[in-house]
Phi, psi and omega in degrees: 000125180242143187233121203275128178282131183320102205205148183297115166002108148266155180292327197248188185280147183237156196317155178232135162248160157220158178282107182262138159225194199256219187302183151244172207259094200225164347299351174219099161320076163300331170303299162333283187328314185307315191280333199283313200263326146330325196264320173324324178244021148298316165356299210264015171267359201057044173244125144305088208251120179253149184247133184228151176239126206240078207283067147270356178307291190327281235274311186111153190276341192277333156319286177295320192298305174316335157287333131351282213257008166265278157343350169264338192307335203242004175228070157305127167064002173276156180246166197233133174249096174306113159293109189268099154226150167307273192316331167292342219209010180192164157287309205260350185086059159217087161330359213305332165314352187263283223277337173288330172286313156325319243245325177259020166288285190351280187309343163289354201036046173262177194255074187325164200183102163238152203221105175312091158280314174247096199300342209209160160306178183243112161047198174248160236211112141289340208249142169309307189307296186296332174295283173331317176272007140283309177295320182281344196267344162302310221255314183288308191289354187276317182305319185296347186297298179286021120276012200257134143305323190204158189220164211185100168263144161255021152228173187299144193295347181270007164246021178236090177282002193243010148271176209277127181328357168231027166322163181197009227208349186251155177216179192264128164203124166298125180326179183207157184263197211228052181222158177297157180286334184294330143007290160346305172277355183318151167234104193301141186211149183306084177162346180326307191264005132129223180295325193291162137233161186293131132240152204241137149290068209262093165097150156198192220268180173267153176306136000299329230269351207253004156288306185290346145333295177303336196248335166276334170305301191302293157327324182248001144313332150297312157276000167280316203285296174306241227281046186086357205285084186299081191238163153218170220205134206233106164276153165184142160138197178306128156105344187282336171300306177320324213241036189301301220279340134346307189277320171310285210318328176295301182248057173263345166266354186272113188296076115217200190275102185234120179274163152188123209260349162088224177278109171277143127324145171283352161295311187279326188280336169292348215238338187254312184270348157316330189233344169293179166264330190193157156235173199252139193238025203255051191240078173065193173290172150300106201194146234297318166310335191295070163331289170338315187275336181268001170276336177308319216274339175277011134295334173053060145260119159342109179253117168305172173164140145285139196293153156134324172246348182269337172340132156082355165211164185327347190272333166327301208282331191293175160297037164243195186206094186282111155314170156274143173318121180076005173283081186288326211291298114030285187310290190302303174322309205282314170355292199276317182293313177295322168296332179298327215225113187267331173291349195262278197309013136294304190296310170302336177299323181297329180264359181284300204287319197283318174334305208277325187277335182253356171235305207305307207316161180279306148008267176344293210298308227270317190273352152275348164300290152337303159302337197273290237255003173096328223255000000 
């Protein structure tokens, strides 16, 4: 099923790619979203970007692929940019199904493209099963890499270990966030929120993880509070509806104020982190992929966060301020320093904005597509 993104009339026709994607994602796609705010400035490049979806929940894989390769049949020489995650391409995480749709892009003579939202398997794995379902999405991404015309991470390419010394064929382009941009311009300034200030908390994890999630925000909310800190503290996003009643029980002893406001439209999520002071980062380190943390950062917010994972890449250069993992004492301390302290929390808002303009912006993102992709 292809769904064209809405976009303003041009005068002359403009070239068309499309976006394939796998399963959706719920309750909020992110992938999606990621092609939707893509195809708006591939647009203004004169590119068309149609998002086609490859409906096997519905359908069935035999179904869907065959509507594939009935639909690839018209986009001869165009390029399909595949969207990659294990989970879009399988139930259970073994993908093998990613490599069949490649296979009959091919055999379509389109100009393939995959883009690597996951670049790698998830962690390491105690269970046979999960060992096995590491091994295999290792295996899927390494084929999909070597059928692909051209392959496109969102992380630096010297942080992908298992491509080959004579790559050529791959580039580097960073997420951009999946909220409006004018967000960006806002101008955050002290005193707004009156004496308290907002720190927001944007999305968090699946169970198990939304306890330890709960308990170092809350730890370190405690230690911000012990060292004056006058907040109030905002969940919203993915996970936060689930873990309503988690989250009283967690701060039912903690002295401040905590709303959750649960799934927002991205208009209200630009209008809540626009106004916040800072955000709280712990859904593991902190690392180049985090959607959440780059809309903070097109918000031009300060971010708290563990260290471990942004080293070494554009989320560096931003307004943030990294910890050792779980070191809530650590957390709350830097926390409590950025409310406090007004001149810190500028420079940082300045480098989250200057940050948001030279990698993040959709701009940016979209004349690097371009570049990548020849046209």
């Amino acid at each position: 099923m292809a769904t064209t993104v809405s976009t303003p009339k041009a005068s002359a026709r403009p070239e068309t790619w499309i976006a394939l994607l796998g399963r959706r994602d719920l309750p909020v796609d992110g992938i999606e979203n990621y092609c939707t705010f893509l195809g708006r400035a591939l647009f203004r490049h004169g590119i068309e970007l149609k998002r086609v979806r490859v409906e096997w929940i519905e359908d069935g894989w035999w179904r869907a692929l065959r509507q594939l390769e009935s639909d690839a049949a018209g986009w001869r020489g165009c390029w399909v940019l595949v969207q990659y995650t294990a989970l879009s391409w399988s139930r259970r995480g073994f993908p093998f199904a990613a490599l069949i749709a490649l296979a009959i892009l091919r055999r379509r003579g389109v100009r393939c493209a995959v883009v690597f939202h996951e670049p790698w398997s998830h962690g390491n794995a105690s269970r046979w099963l999960d060992r096995m379902r590491g091994i295999c999405q290792e295996w899927v991404v390494g084929r999909l890499y070597g059928g692909a015309a051209r392959v496109i991470f969102a992380d630096p390419l010297q942080n992908i270990g298992w491509l080959p010394k004579d790559d050529a064929k791959s580039a580097f382009i960073p997420i951009g966030a999946n909220i409006p941009e004018w967000a960006a311009q806002t101008a955050n300034h002290p005193g707004r929120n009156g004496a308290a200030r907002i720190v927001v908390v944007f999305c968090l994890g699946n169970i198990p993880y939304v306890e330890e999630e709960l308990c170092d925000i809350a730890n370190a909310v405690r230690v911000a509070v012990k060292n004056g800190a006058n907040l109030r503290i905002i969940f919203m996003g993915r996970g936060t509806g689930e873990a309503r009643q988690e989250i009283e029980r967690t701060f039912r002893d903690v002295p401040v104020e905590v709303s959750n406001l649960g799934l927002l439209d991205a208009v209200k999520v630009s209008d809540v982190l626009a106004q916040a002071d800072a955000m709280l980062c712990v859904r593991g380190r902190l690392y180049l992929r985090r959607g959440s943390a780059i809309a903070g950062i097109a918000c031009g917010l300060p971010l708290i966060g563990y260290a471990g994972g942004a080293e070494g890449t554009p989320l560096a250069s931003a307004g943030v301020l990294l910890v050792p993992y779980r070191d809530t004492e650590a957390l709350g301390a830097e926390l409590a320093r950025v409310l406090s302290d007004s001149n810190l929390a500028g420079q940082l808002r300045e480098k989250s904005r200057e940050a948001h303009q030279k990698y993040f912006c959709w701009e940016q993102i979209a004349t690097k597509f371009v570049r990548t992709l020849g046209t």
